[in-house]
Every structure is written in C-alpha cells, then in structure tokens.
One Martini backbone bead per residue (centre of mass of N, CA, C, O) as a GRO file, in nm:
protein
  274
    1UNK     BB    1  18.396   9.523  11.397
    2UNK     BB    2  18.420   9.359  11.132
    3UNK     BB    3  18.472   9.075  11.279
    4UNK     BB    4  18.166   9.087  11.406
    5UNK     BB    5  18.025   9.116  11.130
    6UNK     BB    6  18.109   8.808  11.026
    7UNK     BB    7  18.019   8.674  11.241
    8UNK     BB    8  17.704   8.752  11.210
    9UNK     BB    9  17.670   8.672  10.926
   10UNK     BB   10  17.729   8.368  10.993
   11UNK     BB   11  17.518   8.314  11.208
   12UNK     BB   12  17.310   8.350  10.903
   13UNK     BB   13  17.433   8.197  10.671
   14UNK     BB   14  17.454   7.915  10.866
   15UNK     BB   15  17.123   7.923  11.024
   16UNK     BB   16  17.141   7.961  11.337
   17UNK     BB   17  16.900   8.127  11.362
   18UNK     BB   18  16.696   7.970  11.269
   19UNK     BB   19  16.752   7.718  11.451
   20UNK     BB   20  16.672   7.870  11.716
   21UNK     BB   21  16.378   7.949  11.630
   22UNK     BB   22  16.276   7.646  11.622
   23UNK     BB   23  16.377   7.570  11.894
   24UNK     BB   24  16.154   7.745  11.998
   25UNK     BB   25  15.917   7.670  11.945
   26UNK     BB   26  15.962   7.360  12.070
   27UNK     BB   27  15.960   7.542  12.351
   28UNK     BB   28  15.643   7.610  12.342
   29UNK     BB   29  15.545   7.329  12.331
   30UNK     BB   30  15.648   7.233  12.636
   31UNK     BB   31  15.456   7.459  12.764
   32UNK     BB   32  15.180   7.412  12.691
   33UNK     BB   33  15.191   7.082  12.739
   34UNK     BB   34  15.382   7.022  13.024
   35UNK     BB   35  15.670   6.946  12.896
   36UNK     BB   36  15.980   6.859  12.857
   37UNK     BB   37  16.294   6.907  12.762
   38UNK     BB   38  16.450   6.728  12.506
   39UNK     BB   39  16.802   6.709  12.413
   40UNK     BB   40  16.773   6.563  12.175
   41UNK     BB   41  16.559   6.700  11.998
   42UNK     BB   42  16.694   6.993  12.020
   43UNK     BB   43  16.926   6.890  11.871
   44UNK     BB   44  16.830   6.782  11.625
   45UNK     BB   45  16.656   7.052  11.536
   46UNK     BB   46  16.943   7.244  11.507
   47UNK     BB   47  17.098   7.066  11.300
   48UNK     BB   48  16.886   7.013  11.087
   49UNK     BB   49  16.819   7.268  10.992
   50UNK     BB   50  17.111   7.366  10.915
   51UNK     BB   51  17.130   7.157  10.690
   52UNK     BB   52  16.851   7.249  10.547
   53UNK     BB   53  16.928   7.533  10.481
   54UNK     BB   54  17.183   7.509  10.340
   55UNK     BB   55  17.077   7.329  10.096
   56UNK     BB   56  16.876   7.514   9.983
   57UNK     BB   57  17.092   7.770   9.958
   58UNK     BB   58  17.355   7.610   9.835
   59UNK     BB   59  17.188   7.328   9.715
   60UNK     BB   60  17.002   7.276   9.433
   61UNK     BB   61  17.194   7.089   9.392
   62UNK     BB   62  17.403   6.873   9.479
   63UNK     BB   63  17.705   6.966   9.310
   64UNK     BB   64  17.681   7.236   9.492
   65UNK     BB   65  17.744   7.074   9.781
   66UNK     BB   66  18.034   6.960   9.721
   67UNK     BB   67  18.095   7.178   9.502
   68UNK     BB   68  18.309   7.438   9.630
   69UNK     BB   69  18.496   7.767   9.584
   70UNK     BB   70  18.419   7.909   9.790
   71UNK     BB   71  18.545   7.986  10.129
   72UNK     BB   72  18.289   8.048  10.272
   73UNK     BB   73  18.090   7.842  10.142
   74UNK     BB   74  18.315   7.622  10.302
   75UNK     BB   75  18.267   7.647  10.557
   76UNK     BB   76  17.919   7.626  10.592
   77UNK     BB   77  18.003   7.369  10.519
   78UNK     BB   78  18.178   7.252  10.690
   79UNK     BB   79  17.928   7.300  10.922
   80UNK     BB   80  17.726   7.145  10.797
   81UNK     BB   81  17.846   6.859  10.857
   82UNK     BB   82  17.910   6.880  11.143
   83UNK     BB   83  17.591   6.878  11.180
   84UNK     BB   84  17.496   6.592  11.053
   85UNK     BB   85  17.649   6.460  11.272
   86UNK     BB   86  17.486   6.550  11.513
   87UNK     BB   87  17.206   6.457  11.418
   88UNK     BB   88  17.257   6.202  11.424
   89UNK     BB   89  17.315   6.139  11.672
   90UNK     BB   90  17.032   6.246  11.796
   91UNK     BB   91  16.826   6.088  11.644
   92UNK     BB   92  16.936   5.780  11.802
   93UNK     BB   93  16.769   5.864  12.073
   94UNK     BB   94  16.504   5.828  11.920
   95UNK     BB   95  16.196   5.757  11.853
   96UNK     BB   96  16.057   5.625  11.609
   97UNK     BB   97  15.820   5.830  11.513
   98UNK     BB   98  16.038   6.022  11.460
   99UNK     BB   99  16.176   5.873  11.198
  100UNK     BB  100  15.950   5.903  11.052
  101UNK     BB  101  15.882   6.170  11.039
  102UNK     BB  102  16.173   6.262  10.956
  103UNK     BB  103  16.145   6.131  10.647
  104UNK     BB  104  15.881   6.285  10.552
  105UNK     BB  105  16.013   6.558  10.556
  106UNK     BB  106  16.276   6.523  10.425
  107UNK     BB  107  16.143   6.456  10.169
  108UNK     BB  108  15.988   6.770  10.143
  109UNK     BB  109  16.309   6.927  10.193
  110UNK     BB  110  16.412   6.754   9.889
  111UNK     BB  111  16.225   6.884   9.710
  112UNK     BB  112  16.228   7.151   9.700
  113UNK     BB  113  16.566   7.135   9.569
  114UNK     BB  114  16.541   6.829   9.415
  115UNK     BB  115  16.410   6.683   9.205
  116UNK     BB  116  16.304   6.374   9.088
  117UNK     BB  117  16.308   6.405   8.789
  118UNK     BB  118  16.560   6.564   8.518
  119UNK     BB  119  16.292   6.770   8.430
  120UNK     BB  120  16.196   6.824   8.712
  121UNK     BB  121  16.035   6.993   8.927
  122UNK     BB  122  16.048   7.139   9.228
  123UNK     BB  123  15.888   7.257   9.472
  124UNK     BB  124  15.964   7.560   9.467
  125UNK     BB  125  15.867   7.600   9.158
  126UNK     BB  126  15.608   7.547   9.231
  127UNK     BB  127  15.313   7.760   9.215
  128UNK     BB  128  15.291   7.838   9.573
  129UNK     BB  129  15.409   7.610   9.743
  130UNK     BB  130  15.654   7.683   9.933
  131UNK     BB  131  15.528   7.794  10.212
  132UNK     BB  132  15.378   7.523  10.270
  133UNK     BB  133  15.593   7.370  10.331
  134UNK     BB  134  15.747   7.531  10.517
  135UNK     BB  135  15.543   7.481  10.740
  136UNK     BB  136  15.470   7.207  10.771
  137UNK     BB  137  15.790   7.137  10.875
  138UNK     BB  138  15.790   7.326  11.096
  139UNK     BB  139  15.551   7.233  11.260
  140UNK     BB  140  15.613   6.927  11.287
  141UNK     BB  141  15.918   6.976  11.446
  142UNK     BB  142  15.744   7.199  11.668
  143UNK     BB  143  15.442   6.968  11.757
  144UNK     BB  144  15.509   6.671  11.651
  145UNK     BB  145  15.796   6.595  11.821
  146UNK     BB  146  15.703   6.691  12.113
  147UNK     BB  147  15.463   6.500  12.158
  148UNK     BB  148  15.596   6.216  12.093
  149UNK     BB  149  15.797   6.215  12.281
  150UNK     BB  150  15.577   6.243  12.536
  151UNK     BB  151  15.345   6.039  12.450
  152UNK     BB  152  15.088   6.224  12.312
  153UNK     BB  153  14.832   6.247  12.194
  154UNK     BB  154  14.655   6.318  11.862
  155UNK     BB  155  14.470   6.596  11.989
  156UNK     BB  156  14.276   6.850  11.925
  157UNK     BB  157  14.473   7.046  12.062
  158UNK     BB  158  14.685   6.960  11.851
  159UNK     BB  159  14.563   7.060  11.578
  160UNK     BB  160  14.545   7.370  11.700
  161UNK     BB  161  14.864   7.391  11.720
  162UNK     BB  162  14.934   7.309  11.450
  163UNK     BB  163  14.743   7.556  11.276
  164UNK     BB  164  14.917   7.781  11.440
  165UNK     BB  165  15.175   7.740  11.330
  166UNK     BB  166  15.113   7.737  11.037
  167UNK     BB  167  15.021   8.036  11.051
  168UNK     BB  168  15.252   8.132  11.119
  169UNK     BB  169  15.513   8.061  10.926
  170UNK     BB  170  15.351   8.225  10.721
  171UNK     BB  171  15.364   8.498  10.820
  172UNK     BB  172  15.674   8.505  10.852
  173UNK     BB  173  15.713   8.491  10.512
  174UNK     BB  174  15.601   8.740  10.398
  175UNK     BB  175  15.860   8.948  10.488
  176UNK     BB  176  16.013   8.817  10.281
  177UNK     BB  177  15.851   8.791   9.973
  178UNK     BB  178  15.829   9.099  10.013
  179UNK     BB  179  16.169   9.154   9.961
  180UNK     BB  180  16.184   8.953   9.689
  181UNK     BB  181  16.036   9.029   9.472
  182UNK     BB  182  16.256   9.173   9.259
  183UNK     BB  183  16.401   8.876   9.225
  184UNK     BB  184  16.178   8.698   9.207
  185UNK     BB  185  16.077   8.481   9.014
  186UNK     BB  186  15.755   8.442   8.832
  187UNK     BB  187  15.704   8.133   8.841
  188UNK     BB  188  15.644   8.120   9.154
  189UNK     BB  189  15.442   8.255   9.271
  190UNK     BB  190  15.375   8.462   9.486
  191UNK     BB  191  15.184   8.656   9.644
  192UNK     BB  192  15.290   8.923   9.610
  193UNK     BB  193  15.259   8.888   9.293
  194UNK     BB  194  14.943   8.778   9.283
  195UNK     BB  195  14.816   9.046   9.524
  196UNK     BB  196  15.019   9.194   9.623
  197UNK     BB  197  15.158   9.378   9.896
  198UNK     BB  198  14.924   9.493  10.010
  199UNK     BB  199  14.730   9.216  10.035
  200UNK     BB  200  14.940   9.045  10.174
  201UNK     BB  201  14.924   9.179  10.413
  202UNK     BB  202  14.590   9.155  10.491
  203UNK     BB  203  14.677   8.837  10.494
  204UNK     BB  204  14.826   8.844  10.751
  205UNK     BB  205  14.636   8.955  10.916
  206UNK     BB  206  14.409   8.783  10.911
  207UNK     BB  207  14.628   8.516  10.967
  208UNK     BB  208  14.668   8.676  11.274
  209UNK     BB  209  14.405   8.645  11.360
  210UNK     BB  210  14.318   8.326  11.343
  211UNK     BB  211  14.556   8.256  11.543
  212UNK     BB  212  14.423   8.365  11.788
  213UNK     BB  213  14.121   8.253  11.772
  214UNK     BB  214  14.223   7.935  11.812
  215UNK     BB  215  14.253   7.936  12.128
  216UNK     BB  216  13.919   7.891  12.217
  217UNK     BB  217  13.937   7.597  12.082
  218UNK     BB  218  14.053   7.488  12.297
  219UNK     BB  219  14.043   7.265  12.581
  220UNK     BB  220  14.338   7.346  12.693
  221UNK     BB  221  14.455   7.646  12.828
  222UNK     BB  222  14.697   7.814  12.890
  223UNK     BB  223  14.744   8.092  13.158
  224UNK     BB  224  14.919   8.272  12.930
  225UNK     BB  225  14.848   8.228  12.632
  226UNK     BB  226  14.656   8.467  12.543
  227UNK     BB  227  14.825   8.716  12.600
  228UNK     BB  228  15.095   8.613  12.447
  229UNK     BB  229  14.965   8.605  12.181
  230UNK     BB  230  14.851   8.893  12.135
  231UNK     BB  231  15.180   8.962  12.166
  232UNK     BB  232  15.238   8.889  11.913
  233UNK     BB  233  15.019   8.957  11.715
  234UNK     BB  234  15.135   9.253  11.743
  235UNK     BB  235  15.404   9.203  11.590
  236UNK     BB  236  15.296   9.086  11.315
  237UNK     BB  237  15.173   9.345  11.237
  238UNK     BB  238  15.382   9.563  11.253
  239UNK     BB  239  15.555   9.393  11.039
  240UNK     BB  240  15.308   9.425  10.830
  241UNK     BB  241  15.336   9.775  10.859
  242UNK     BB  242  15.660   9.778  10.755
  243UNK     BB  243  15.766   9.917  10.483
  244UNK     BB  244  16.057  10.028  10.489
  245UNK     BB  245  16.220   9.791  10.690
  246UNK     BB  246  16.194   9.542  10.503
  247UNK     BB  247  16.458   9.638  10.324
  248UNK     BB  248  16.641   9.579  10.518
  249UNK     BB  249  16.911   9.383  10.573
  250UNK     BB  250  16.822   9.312  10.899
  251UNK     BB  251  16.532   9.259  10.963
  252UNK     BB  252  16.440   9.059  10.858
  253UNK     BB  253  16.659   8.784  10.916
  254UNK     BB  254  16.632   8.872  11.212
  255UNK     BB  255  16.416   9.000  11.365
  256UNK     BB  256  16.181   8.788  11.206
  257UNK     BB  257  16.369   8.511  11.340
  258UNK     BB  258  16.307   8.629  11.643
  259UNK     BB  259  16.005   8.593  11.747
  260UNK     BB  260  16.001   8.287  11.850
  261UNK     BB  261  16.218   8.373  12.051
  262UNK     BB  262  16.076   8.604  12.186
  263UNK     BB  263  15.807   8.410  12.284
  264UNK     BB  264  15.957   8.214  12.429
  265UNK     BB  265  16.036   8.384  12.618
  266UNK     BB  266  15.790   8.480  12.782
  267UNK     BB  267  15.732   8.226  12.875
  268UNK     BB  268  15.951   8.178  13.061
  269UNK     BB  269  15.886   8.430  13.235
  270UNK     BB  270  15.611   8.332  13.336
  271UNK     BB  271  15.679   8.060  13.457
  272UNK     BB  272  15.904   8.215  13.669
  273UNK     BB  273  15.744   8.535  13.747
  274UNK     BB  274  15.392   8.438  13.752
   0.00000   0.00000   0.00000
C-alpha cells in the first residue's frame, strides 16, 4: 500500500498528471473542430508540459534545477531530462508555425519562473499576473497548436474556443489560489488576497457562467457541446461551492486537475456511442 502510495504521490509531484489534464484539453479540441488527433503534437504538449511544471516548481532559479541534493527531487529530475529528450523529437516533427508559437509561450513559461535581469521580479512575483500567464499558455498549447496542426484559419469560431479555454484554465486555478492562501506571500496579490475567498468563489462561477455562454456565439456548434459544456460547467460551480473538500490534501492536486480528463472521456463517449 506505502508502494502504491509513493507511485501516486510521484505521478502527481512529477506533473505526470498535469500533462494529462493538457493533453485532454487538446484532444478535445481535435473533437470540437472534427480533426484528427496527431501523435507528434500530443507527444510534445506532454513531455513540454512535464518539463514546464517541474521547471517552475522545483527550478525557480535555474541552479536549483541542475544541483538537486534531495533524491526524490533527483529522480523527478532525472525524469524530466528524459522528458526534454522526448520532447525535443516530437517538436521536430511539427510545422514552423508551431515552433514559432512554442518559442512565445515558451518564452513566457521561462519569465513566470526566472526573472530576466538579476534584480528583476519574474512574472510569477508581479501582482496578480499569475494566472493568466498560465491560463494563456494552457489556451496556446491546447486551442491554438491543434488548430496550427490541421492547417485550420484562426476565424472567429478558433477565437471564442479559445477564450472558452482561456476562462475554463482561469476557473480550474481559483480552487488551487484558495488553498494555498495560508501559504501564498501577500506580494503575490492573487485573488482570494485580493477579493477574498467568498468572492472569489462568486467569480469563478459567473466566469463558468460567461464559459458556458460563449458557446452560442459561434457559428458551427458540435452536436454533443451544448450538453457537455453544461456538464462540465455544473462540475466546476460544485467545485467552487466545496468548501471543506478543497483543504484535502489530493481533491485540488489530483481530482481538480482531472476535470478536463473527465471533459475529454465525455466527449469520446459522445462520439463513440450516442
């Protein structure tokens, strides 16, 4: 049982699970926009996302991520090189267009954790900016290299999927925010500081309100969206509206950042037996 527990614990401490929940959202962008998904793309967003969450979680400096004394912390080391490694093949089998979007995200992956002049704050440190660094990145990554992918127009439909993700990736961190308020440095400004807890929550859902809304504004709707979306939507008001749950030491970690698996497994239902 200890064993098991271990395996868990790094499956989610070496962001395995996160790169998941990520390539789940681009596998529902592949049914949304009705093209194929393709293993290069999917290769790289989870092996980059993998590098990405272990940088900024265990590298905030940059020798702190080649000199590691801790043994735990060098395994997920050591395992995030080898995901660089796989990464890097599957980058190279992608179009120009996606190596250009991945130098820009990547660049703003690298400033959330690593300042860019020796007395400057990273964008992680500046109030409130967070969030939606990380929301934007998520968006890219999951609305944007999959459209990129299919050689698809970014018309009006990609814009209003993409402020979809945008607000979905927004919402998925509130219930991160609020249980690290106790911990959070006060410079960070993060909402629950800002808003409070109650309010916060109050924004999460009209902002899963405003999510759910935007769906009428495009002109071709899949067949199952409607549904799903609202299914979605009602998981993540319970959510926000869970208060004890969110202290638990694996509902945020493990459960909140399985919702866009769970999104994902809906649509593939939908389209395999309905």
């Amino acid at each position: 049982m200890r064993k098991l527990k271990s395996i868990f614990d790094f499956y989610l401490d070496a962001s395995i699970h996160v790169a998941l929940a990520v390539i789940a959202m681009a596998g529902v962008t592949f049914h949304l926009f009705g093209t194929f998904s393709d293993i290069d793309l999917l290769g790289f967003i989870f092996f980059s996302v993998i590098v990405c969450y272990n940088f900024i979680k265990y590298g905030v400096e940059a020798y702190k991520y080649l000199i590691v004394s801790n043994a735990y912390h060098k395994t997920i080391q050591i395992f995030s090189f080898l995901s660089f490694g796989f990464a890097l093949y599957f980058f190279f089998q992608l179009s120009v267009e996606i190596w250009w979007g991945t130098i820009v995200l990547g660049l703003l992956s690298a400033l959330y954790a690593v300042p860019l002049l020796p007395r400057a704050k990273n964008l992680r440190n500046l109030a409130g900016l967070k969030i939606y660094i990380v929301a934007f990145v998520w968006a890219g990554f999951t609305v944007l290299f999959p459209v990129l992918d299919a050689q698809m127009p970014l018309d009006w439909d990609f814009w209003i999927n993409f402020s979809q993700r945008f607000l979905l990736v927004l919402i998925l961190i509130l219930p991160f925010e609020i249980r690290d308020l106790q911990w959070d440095d006060k410079s960070l400004r993060t909402l629950p500081q800002v808003l409070g807890v109650r309010n916060t929550k109050k924004l999460g859902i009209g902002m899963t309100v405003v999510f759910f809304l935007l769906t009428f504004l495009k002109d071709t709707i899949h067949p199952m969206e409607i549904g799903l979306r609202l299914a979605l939507a009602s998981v993540l008001v319970w959510v926000l509206v869970s208060d004890e749950k969110m202290q638990k030491r694996y509902f945020v970690s493990f459960w909140v950042e399985a919702i866009p698996i769970f999104w994902f497994f809906l649509f593939w239902m939908a389209e395999h037996y309905f």
